[in-house]
C-alpha positions, 0 to 999 in steps of 0.5 A, a space after each residue: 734740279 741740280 744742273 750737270 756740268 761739262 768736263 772738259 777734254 784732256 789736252 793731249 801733250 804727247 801729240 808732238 811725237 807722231 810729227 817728230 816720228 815722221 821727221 826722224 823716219 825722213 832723216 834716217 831714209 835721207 841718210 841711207 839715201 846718201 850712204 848708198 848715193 857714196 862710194 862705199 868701202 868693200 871691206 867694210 860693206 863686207 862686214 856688214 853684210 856678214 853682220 846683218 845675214 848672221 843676225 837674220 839668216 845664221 852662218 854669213 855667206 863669206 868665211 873672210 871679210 875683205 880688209 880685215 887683214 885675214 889672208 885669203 883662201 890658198 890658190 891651192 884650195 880652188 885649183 887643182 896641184 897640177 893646174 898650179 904648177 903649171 901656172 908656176 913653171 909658165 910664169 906671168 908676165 913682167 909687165 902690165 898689158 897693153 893698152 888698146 890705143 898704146 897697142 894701136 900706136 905701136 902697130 902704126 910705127 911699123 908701117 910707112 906713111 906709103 903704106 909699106 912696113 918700116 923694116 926696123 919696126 916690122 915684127 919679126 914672127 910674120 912668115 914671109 911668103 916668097 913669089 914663086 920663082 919664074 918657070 925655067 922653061 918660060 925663057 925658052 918659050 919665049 927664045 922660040 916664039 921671039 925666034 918665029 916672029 922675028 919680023 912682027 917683032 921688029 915691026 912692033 906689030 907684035 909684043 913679046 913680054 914676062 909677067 911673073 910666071 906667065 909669058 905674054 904675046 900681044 898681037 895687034 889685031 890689024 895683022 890678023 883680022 878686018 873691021 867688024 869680023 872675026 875672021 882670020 886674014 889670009 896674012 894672019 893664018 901664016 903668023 898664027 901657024 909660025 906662033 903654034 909651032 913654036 907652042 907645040 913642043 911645050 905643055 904649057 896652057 894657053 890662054 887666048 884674050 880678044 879685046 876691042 876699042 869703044 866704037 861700038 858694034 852692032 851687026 847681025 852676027 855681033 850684037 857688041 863688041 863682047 861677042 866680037 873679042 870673044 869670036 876673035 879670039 875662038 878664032 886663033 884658038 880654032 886654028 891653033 888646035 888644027 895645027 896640033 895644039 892640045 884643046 885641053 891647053 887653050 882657054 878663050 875669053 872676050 874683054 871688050 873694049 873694058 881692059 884697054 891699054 891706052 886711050 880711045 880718043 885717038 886712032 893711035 890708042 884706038 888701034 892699040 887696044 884692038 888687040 889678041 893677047 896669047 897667054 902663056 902660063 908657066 908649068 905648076 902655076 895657075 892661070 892668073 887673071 890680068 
């Protein structure tokens, strides 16, 4: 029996192009790792693009490749003519703008380390705003009511002062009340109907202010010193509209003892802070809050 033989297997000598194929698939997807990792000139990315859409797609996207020297589309073909001429008859500004920090310095430059504007830096196009002048007939109030309470005054038991656009009478509350009331005394009735004439003749509002020292007060009729100042003062306001003061020119209001004018750690700032303070608001001026 003829004995069959084994052919041998044909070696393969091509089975090194599927490792190389592998490799040069890793080389070109490293290099366009790195070509996307780099700065990339627009221009030439431009070109490129158009390129692949136009072989892929048809017409590219853009009309002009950015860098190939082809100048761009008039301003005209985008913006309307009047739009245009009134860019040209505006023009633009000489200069780059600001920037924010060089922005910031500069408004600094203007202001002093006090916190008040350097008038060789201030800018020029901020309206200022003046004070509204005094009203004219304040200073005759004041004549009047310096005039009824001559004596007070000269005891420094009572103070007459301008503040701006309103006039102020601080009465110490010793000449008008006893501790812990808000009755008015029989010597302070007579002081209150000399300041109430002097008041009747003008328009001006009338503002009446109570204020207390910080002993604190609690009783069956004031349960702090709130109700206290604000009793004292609806006092003064009571026996001035029966002596012919319009109500609808007086306001009442009770600070306490939290607007003080001097310490309460003596009898002297003690006694200072007990006071009435009659405000007198000049004609077209609103009532301010002191």
């Amino acid at each position: 029996m003829a004995r069959r033989h084994n052919h041998e297997e044909h070696e393969n000598h091509e089975a090194w192009a599927i490792p190389y194929g592998d490799l040069v698939t890793l080389l070109l997807a490293f290099f366009v790792v790195m070509y996307a990792m780099s700065s990339v000139n627009a221009g030439k990315y431009r070109v490129l693009s158009d390129a692949l859409s136009s072989a892929f797609k048809g017409t590219p996207m853009t009309t002009h490749a950015v860098g190939d020297g082809t100048p761009p589309p008039s301003i005209t073909e985008t913006l309307p003519a009047t739009v245009v001429s009134r860019m040209v008859v505006a023009g633009l500004p000489a200069n780059r703008p600001m920037p924010i920090s060089q922005a910031r310095g500069s408004v600094r430059q203007g202001v002093t380390s006090a916190g008040s504007v350097d008038p060789r830096h201030a800018p020029t196009n901020i309206p200022i705003v003046p004070e509204p002048p005094p009203s004219p007939e304040l200073a005759r109030v004041q004549s009047d009511i310096a005039a009824a309470l001559a004596p007070l005054i000269r005891s420094n038991l009572v103070r007459v002062t301008r503040k701006g656009s309103v006039l102020e009478v601080q009465m110490s509350t010793d000449i008008l009340f006893n501790s812990g009331v808000a009755e008015l005394s029989p010597a302070a009735n007579k002081v209150l109907e000399q300041l109430a004439a002097a008041l009747k003749p003008w328009p001006n509002s009338v503002r009446v202010e109570g204020h207390t020292d910080d002993r604190p007060i609690s009783s069956a009729i004031f349960h702090s010193n709130w109700e206290l100042s604000a009793a004292r003062a609806a006092s003064v306001v009571r026996l001035f509209i029966a002596h012919g003061l319009s109500p609808a020119r007086l306001a009442v209001i009770g600070y306490g003892q939290f607007r003080p004018v001097d310490s309460n750690l003596t009898d002297a700032g003690r006694n200072a802070n007990r006071r009435i303070e009659i405000i007198i608001v000049g004609s077209g001026s609103t009532s301010p809050e002191t």
